[in-house]
Backbone as XML, in Angstrom:
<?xml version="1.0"?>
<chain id="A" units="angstrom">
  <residue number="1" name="UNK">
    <atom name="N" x="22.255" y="-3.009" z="7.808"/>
    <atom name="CA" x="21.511" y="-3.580" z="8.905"/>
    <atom name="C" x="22.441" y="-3.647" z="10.107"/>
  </residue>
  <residue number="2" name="UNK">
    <atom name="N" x="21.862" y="-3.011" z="11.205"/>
    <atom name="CA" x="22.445" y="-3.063" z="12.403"/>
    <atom name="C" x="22.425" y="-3.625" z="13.544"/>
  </residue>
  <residue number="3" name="UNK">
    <atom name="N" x="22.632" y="-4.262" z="14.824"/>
    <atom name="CA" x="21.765" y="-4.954" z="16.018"/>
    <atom name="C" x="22.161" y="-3.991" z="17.066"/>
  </residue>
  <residue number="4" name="UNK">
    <atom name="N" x="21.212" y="-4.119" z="17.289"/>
    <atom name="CA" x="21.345" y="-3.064" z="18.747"/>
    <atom name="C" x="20.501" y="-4.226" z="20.131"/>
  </residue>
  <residue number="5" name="UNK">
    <atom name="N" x="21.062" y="-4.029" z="20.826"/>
    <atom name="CA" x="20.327" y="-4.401" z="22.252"/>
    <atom name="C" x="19.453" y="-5.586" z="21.572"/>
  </residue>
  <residue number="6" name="UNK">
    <atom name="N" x="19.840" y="-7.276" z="20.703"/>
    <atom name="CA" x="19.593" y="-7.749" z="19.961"/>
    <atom name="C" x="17.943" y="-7.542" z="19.391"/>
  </residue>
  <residue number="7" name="UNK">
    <atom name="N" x="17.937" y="-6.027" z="18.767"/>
    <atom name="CA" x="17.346" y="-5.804" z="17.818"/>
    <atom name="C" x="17.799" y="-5.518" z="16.408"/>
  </residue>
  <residue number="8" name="UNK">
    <atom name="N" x="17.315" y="-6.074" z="15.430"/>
    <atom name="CA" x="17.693" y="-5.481" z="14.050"/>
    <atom name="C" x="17.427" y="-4.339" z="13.873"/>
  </residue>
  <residue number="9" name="UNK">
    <atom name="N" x="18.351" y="-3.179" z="13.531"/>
    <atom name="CA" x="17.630" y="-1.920" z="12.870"/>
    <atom name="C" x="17.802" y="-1.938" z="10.867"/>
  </residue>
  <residue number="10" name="UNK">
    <atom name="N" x="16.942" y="-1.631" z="10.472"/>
    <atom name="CA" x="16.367" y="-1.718" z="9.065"/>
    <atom name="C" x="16.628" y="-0.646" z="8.400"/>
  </residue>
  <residue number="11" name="UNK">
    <atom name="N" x="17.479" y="-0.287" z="7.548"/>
    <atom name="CA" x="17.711" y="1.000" z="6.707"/>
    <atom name="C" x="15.962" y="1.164" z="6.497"/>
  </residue>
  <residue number="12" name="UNK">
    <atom name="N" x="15.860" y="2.884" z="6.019"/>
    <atom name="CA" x="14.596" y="3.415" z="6.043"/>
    <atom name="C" x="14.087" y="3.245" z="5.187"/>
  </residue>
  <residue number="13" name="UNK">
    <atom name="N" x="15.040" y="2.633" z="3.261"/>
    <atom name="CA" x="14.572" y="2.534" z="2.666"/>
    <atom name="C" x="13.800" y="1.022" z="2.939"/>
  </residue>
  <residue number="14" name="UNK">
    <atom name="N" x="14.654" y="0.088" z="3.448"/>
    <atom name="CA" x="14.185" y="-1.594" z="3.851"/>
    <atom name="C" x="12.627" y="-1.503" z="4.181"/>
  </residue>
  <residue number="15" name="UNK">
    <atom name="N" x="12.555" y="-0.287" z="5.289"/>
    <atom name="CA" x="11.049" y="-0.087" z="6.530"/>
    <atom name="C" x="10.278" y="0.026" z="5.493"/>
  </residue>
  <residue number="16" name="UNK">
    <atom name="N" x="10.553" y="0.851" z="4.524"/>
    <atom name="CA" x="9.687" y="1.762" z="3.684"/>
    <atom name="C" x="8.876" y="0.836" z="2.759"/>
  </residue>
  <residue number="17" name="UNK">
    <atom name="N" x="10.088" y="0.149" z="1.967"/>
    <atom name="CA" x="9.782" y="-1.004" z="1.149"/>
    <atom name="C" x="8.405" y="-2.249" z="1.790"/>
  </residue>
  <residue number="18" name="UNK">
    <atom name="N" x="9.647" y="-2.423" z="3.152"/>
    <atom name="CA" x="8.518" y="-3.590" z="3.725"/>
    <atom name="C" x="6.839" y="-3.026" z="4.045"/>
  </residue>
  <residue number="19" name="UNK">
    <atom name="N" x="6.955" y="-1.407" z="4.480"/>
    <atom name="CA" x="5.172" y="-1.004" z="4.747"/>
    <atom name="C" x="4.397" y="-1.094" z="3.094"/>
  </residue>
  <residue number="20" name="UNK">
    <atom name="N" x="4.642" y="-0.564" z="2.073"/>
    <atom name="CA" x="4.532" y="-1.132" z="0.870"/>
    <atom name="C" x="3.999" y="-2.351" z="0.722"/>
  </residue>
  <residue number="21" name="UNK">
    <atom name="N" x="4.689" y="-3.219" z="0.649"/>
    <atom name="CA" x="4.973" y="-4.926" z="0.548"/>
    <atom name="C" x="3.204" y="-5.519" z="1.361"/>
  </residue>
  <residue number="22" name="UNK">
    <atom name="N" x="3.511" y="-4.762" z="2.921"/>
    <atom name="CA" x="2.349" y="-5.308" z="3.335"/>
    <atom name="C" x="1.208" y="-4.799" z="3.075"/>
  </residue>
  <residue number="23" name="UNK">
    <atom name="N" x="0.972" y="-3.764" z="2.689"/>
    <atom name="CA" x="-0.273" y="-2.979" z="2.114"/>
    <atom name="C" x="-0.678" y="-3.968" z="0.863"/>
  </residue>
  <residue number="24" name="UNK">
    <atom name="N" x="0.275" y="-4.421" z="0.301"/>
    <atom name="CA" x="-0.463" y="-4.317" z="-0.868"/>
    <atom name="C" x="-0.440" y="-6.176" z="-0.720"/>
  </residue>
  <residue number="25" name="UNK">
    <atom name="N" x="0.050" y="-6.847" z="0.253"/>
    <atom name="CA" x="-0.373" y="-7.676" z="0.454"/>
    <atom name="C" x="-2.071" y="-8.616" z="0.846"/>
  </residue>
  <residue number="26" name="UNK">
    <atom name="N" x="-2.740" y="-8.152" z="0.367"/>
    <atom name="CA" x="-3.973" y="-8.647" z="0.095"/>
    <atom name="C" x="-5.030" y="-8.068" z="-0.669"/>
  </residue>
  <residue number="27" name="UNK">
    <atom name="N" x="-5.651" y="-9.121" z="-1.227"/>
    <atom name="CA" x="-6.386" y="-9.231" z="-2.598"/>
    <atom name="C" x="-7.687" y="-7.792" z="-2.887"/>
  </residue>
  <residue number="28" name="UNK">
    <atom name="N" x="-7.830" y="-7.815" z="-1.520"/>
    <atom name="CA" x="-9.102" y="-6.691" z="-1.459"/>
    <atom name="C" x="-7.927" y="-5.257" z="-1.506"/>
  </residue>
  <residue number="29" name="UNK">
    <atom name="N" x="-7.237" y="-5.365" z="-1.160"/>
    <atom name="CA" x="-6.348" y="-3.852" z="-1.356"/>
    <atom name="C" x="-6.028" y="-3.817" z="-2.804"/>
  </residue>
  <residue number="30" name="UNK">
    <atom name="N" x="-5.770" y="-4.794" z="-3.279"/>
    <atom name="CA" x="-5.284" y="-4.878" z="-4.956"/>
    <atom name="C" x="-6.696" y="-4.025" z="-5.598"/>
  </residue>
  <residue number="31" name="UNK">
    <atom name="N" x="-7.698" y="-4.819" z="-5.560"/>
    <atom name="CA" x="-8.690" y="-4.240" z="-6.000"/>
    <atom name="C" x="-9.201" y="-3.063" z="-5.740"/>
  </residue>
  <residue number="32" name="UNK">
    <atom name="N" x="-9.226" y="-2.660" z="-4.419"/>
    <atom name="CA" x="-9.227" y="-1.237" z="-4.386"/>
    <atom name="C" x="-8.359" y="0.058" z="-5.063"/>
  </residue>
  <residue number="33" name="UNK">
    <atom name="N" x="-7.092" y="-0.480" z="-4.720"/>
    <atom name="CA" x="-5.956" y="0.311" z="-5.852"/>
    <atom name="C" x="-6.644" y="0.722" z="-7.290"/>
  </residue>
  <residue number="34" name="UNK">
    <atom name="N" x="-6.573" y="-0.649" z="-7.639"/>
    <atom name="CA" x="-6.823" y="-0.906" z="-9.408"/>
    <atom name="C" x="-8.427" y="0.070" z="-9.366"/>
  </residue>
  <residue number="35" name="UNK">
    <atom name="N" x="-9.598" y="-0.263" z="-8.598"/>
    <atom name="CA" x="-10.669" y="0.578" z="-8.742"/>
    <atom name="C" x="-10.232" y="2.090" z="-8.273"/>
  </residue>
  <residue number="36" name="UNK">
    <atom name="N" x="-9.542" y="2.764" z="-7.465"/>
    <atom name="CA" x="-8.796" y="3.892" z="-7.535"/>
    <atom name="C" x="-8.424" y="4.403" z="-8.636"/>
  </residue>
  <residue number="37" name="UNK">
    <atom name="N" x="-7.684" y="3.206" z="-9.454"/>
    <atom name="CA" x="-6.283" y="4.010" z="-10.937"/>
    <atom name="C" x="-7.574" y="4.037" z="-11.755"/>
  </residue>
  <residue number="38" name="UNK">
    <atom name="N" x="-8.795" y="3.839" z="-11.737"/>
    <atom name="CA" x="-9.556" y="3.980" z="-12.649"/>
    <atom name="C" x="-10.343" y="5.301" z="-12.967"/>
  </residue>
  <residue number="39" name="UNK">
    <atom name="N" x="-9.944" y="6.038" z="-11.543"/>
    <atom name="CA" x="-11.032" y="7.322" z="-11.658"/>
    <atom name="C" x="-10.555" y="7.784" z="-10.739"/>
  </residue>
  <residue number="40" name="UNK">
    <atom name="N" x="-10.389" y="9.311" z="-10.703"/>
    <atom name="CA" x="-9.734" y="10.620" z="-9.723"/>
    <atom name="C" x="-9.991" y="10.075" z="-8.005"/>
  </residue>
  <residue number="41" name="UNK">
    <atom name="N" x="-10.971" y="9.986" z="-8.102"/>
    <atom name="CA" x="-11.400" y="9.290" z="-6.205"/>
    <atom name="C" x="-12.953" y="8.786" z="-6.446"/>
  </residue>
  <residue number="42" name="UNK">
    <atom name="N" x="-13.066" y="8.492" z="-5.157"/>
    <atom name="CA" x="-14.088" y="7.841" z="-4.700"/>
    <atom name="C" x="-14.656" y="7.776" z="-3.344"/>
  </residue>
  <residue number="43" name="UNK">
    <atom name="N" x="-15.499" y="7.309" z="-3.189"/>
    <atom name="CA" x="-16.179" y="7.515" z="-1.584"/>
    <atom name="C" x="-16.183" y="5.883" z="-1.011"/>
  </residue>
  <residue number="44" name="UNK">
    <atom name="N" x="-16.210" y="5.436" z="0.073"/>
    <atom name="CA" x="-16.219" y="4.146" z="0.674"/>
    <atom name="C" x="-17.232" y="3.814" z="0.390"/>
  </residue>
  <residue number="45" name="UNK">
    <atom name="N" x="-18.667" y="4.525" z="0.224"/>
    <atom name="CA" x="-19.992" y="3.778" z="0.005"/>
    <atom name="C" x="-19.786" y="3.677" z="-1.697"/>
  </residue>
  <residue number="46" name="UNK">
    <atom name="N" x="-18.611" y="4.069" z="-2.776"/>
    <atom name="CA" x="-18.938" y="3.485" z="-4.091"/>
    <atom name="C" x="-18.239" y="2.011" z="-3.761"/>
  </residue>
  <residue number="47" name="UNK">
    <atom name="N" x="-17.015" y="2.004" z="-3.082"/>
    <atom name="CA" x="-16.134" y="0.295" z="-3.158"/>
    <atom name="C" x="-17.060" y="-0.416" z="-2.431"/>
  </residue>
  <residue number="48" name="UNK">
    <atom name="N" x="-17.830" y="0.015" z="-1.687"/>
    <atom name="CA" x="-19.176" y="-1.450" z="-0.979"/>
    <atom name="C" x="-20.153" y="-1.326" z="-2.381"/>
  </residue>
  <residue number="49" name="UNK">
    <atom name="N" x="-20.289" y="-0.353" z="-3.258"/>
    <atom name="CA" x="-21.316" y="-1.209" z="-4.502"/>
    <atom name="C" x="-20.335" y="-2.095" z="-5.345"/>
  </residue>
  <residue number="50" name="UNK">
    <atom name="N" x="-18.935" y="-1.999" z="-5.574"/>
    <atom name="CA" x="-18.175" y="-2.452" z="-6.269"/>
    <atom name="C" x="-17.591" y="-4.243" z="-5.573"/>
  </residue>
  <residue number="51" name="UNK">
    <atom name="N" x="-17.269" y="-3.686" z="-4.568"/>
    <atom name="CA" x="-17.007" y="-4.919" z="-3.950"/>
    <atom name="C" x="-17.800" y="-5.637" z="-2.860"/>
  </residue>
  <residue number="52" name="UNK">
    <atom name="N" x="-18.058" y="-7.165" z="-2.978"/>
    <atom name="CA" x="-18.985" y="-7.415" z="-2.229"/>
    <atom name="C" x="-19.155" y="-7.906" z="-0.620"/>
  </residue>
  <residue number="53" name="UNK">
    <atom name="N" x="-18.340" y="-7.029" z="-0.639"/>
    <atom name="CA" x="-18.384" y="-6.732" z="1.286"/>
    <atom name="C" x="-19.082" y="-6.080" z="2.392"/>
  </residue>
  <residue number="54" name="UNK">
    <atom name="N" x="-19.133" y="-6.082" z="3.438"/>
    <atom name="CA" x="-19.423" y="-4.845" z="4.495"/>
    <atom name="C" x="-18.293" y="-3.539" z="4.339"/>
  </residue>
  <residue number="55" name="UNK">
    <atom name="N" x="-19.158" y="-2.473" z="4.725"/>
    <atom name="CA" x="-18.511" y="-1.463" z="5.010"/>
    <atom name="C" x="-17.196" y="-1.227" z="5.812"/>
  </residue>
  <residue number="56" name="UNK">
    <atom name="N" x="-17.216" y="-2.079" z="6.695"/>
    <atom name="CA" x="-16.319" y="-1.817" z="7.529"/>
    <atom name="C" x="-15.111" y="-2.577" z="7.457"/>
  </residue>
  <residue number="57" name="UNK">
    <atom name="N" x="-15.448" y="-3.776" z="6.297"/>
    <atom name="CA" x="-14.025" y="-3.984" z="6.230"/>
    <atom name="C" x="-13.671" y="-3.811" z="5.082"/>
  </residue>
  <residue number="58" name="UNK">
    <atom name="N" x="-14.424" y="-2.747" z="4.542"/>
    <atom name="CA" x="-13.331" y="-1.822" z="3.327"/>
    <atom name="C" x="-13.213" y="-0.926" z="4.375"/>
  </residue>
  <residue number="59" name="UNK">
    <atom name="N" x="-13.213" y="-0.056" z="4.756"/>
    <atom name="CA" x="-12.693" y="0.612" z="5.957"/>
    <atom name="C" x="-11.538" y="0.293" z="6.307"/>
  </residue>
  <residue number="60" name="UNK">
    <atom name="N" x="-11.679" y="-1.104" z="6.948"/>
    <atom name="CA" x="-10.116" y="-1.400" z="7.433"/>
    <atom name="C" x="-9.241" y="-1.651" z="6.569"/>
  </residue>
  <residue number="61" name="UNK">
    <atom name="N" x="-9.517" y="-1.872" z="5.241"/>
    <atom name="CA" x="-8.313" y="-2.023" z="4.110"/>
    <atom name="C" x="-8.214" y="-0.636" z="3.434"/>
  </residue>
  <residue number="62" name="UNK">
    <atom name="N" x="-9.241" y="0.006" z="3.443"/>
    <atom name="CA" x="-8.894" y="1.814" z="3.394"/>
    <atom name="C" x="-7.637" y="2.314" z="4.309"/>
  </residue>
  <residue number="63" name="UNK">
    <atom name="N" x="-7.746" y="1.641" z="5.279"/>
    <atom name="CA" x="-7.301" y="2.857" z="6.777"/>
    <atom name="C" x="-5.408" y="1.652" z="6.769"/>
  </residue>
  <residue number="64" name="UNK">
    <atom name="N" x="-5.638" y="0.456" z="6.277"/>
    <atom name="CA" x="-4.454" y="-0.537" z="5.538"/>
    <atom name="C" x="-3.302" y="0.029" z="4.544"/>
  </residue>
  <residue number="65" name="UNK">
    <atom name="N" x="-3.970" y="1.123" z="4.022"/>
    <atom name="CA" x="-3.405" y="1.608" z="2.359"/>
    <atom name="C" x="-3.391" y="3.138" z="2.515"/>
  </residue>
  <residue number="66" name="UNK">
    <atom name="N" x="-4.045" y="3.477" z="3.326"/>
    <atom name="CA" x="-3.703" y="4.737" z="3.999"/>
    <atom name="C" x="-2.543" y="5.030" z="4.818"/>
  </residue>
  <residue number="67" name="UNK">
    <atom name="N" x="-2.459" y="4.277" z="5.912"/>
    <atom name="CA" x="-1.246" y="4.318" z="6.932"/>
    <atom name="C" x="0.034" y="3.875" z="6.270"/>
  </residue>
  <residue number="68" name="UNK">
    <atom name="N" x="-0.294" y="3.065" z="5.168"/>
    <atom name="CA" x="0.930" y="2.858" z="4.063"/>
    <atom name="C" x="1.175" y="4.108" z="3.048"/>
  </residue>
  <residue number="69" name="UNK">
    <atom name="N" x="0.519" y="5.216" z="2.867"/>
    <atom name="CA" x="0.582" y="6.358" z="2.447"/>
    <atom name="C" x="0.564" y="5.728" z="1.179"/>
  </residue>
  <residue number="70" name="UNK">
    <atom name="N" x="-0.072" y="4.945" z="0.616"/>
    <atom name="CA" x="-0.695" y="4.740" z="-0.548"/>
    <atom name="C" x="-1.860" y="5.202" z="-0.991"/>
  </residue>
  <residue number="71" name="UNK">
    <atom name="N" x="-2.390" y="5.790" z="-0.590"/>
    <atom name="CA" x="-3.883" y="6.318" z="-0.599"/>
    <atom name="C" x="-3.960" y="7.582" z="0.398"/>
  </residue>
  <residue number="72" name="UNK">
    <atom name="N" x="-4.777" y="8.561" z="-0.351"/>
    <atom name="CA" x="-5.227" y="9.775" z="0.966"/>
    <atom name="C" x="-6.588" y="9.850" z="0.974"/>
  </residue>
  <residue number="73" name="UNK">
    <atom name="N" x="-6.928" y="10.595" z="1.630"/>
    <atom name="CA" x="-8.010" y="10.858" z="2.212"/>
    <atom name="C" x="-8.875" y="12.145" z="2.744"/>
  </residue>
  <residue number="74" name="UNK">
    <atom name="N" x="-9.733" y="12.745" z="1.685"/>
    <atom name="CA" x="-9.945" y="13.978" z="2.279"/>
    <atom name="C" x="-11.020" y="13.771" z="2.809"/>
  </residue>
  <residue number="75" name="UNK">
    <atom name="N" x="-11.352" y="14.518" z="4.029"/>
    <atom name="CA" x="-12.488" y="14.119" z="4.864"/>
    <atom name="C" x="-13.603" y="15.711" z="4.323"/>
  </residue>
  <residue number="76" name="UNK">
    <atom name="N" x="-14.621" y="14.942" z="3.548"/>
    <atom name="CA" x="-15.965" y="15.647" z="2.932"/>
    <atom name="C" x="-16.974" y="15.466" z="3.987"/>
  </residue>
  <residue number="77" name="UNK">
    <atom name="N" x="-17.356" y="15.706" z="5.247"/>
    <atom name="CA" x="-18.529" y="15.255" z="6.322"/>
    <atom name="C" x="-20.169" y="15.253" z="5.550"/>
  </residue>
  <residue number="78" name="UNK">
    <atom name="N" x="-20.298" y="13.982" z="5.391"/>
    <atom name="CA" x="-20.272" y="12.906" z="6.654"/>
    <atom name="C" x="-19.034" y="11.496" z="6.025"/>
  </residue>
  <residue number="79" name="UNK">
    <atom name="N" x="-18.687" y="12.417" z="5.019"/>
    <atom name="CA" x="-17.714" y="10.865" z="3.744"/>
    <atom name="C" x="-16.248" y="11.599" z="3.771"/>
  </residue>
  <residue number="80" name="UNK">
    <atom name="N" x="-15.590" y="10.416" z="3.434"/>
    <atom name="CA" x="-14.169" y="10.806" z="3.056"/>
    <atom name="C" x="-13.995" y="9.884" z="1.891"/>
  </residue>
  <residue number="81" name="UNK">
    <atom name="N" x="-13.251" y="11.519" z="0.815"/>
    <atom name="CA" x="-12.971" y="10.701" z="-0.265"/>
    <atom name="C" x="-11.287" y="10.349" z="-0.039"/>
  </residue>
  <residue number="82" name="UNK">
    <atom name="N" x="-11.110" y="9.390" z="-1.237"/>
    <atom name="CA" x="-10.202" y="8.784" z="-1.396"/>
    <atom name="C" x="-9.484" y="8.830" z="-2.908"/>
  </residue>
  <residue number="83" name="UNK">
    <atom name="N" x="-8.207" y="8.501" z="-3.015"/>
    <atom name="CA" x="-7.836" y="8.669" z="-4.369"/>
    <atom name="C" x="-6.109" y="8.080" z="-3.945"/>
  </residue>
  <residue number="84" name="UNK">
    <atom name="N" x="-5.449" y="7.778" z="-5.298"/>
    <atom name="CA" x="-4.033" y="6.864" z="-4.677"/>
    <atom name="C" x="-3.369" y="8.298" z="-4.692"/>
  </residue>
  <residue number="85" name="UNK">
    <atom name="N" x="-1.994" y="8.193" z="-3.636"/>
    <atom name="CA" x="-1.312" y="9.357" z="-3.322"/>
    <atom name="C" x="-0.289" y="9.282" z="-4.377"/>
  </residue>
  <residue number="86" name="UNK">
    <atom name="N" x="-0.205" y="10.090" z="-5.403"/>
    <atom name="CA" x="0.394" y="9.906" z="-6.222"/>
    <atom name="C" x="2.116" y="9.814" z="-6.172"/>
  </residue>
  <residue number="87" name="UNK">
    <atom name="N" x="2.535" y="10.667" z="-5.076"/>
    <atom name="CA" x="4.164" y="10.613" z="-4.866"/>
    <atom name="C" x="4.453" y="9.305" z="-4.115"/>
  </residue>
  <residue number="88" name="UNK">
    <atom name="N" x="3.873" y="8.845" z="-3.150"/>
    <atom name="CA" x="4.395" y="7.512" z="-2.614"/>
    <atom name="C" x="3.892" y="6.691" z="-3.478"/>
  </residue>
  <residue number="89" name="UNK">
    <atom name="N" x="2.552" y="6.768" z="-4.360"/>
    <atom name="CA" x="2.570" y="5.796" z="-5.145"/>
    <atom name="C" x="4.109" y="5.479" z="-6.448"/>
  </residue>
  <residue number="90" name="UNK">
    <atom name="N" x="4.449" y="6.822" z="-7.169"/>
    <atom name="CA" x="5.733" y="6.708" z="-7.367"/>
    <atom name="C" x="6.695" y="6.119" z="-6.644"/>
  </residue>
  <residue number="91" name="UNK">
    <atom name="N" x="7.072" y="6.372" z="-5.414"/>
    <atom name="CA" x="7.866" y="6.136" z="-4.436"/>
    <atom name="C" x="8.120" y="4.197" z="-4.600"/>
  </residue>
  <residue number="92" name="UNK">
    <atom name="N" x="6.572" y="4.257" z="-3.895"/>
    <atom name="CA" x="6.548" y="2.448" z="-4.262"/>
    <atom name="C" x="7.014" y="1.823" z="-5.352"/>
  </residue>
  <residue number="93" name="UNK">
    <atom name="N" x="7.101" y="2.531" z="-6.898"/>
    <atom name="CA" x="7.057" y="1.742" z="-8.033"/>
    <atom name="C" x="8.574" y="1.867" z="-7.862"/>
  </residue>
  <residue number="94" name="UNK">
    <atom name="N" x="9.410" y="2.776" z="-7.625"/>
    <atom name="CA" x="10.603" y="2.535" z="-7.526"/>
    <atom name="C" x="11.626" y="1.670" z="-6.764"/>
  </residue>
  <residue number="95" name="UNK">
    <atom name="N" x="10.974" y="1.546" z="-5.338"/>
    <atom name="CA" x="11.421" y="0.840" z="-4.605"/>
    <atom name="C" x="11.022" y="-0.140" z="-5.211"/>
  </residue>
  <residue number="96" name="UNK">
    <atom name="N" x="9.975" y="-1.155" z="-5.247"/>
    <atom name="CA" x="10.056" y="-2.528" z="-5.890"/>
    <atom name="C" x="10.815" y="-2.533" z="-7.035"/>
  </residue>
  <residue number="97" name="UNK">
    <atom name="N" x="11.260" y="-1.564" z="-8.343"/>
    <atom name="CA" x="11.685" y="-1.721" z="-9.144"/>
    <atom name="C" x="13.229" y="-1.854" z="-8.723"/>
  </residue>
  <residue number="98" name="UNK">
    <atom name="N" x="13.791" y="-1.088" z="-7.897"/>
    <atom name="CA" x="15.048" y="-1.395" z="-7.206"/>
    <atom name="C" x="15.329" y="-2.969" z="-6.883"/>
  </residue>
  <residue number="99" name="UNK">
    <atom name="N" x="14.221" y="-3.085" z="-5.998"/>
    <atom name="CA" x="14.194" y="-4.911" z="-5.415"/>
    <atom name="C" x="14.138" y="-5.995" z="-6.613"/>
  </residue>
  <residue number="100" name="UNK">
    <atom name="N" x="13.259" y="-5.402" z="-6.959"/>
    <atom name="CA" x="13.024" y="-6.937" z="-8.294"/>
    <atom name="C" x="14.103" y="-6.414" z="-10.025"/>
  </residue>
  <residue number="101" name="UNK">
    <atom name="N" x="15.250" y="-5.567" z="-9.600"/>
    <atom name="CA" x="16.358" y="-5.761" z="-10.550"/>
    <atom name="C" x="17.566" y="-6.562" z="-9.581"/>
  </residue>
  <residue number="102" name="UNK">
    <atom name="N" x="17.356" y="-6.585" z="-8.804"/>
    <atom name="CA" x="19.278" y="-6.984" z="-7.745"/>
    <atom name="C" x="19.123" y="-8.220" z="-8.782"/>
  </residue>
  <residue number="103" name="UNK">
    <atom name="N" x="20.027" y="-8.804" z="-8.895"/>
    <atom name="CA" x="20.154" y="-9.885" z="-9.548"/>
    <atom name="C" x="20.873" y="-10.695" z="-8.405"/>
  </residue>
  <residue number="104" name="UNK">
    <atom name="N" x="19.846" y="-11.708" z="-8.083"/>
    <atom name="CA" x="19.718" y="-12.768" z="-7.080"/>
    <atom name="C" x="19.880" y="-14.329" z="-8.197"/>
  </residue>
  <residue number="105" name="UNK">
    <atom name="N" x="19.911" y="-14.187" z="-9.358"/>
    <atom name="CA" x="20.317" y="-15.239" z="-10.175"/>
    <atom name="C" x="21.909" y="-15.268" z="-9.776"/>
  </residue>
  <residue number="106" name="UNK">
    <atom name="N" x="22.703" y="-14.686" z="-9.278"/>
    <atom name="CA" x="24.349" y="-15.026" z="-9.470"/>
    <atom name="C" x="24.552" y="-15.614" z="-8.166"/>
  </residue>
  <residue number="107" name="UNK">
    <atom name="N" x="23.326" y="-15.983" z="-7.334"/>
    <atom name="CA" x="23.610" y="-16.540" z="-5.919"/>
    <atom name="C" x="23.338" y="-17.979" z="-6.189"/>
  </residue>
  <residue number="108" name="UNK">
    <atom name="N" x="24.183" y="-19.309" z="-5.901"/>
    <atom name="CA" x="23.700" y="-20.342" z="-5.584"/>
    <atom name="C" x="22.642" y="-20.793" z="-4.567"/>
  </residue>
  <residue number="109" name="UNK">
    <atom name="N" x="21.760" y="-21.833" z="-4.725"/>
    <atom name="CA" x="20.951" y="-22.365" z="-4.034"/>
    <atom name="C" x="21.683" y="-23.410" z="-2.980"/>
  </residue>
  <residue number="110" name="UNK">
    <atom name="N" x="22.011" y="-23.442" z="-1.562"/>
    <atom name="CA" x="22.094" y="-25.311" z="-1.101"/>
    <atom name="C" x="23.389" y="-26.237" z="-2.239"/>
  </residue>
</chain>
């Protein structure tokens, strides 16, 4: 970690980790994932029969998990399917698996 012009700069793996982290930070993205790992893809009008929302804000947790390159998107007109991206989904399992081994038990508390 670096400061520049008092900004922090973030190793790429840190950035990478943290876009991760926030994707998958909320409950309706969890569920979409998990309804993803269940079947090759899907269309936005199957997660509005699955989940009980409007369209549009599975949309915005689509377009959430997308820009996190957790999910792609092929555009079928007038639908775009969806399915998890399988290499950043790897990508992700490693990076958290990196994070949640450091052993932060050998640090005192206060």
């Amino acid at each position: 970690m670096k400061r520049t012009n008092q900004h922090i700069v973030y190793s790429d793996v840190t950035e990478q980790t943290a876009r991760f982290a926030k994707a998958l930070s909320h409950p309706v993205r969890l569920a979409i994932l998990k309804h993803l790992s269940n079947q090759s893809c899907c269309f936005t009008g199957d997660l509005v029969a699955v989940l009980p929302m409007a369209q549009s804000t599975i949309s915005q947790h689509l377009k959430e998990l997308k820009d996190a390159g957790l999910i792609q998107g092929d555009i079928l007109p007038p639908r775009v399917k969806y399915c998890i991206h399988q290499e950043n989904w790897n990508k992700a399992k490693r990076l958290f698996e990196t994070l949640f081994n450091q052993d932060f038990g050998s640090i005192s508390c206060c």
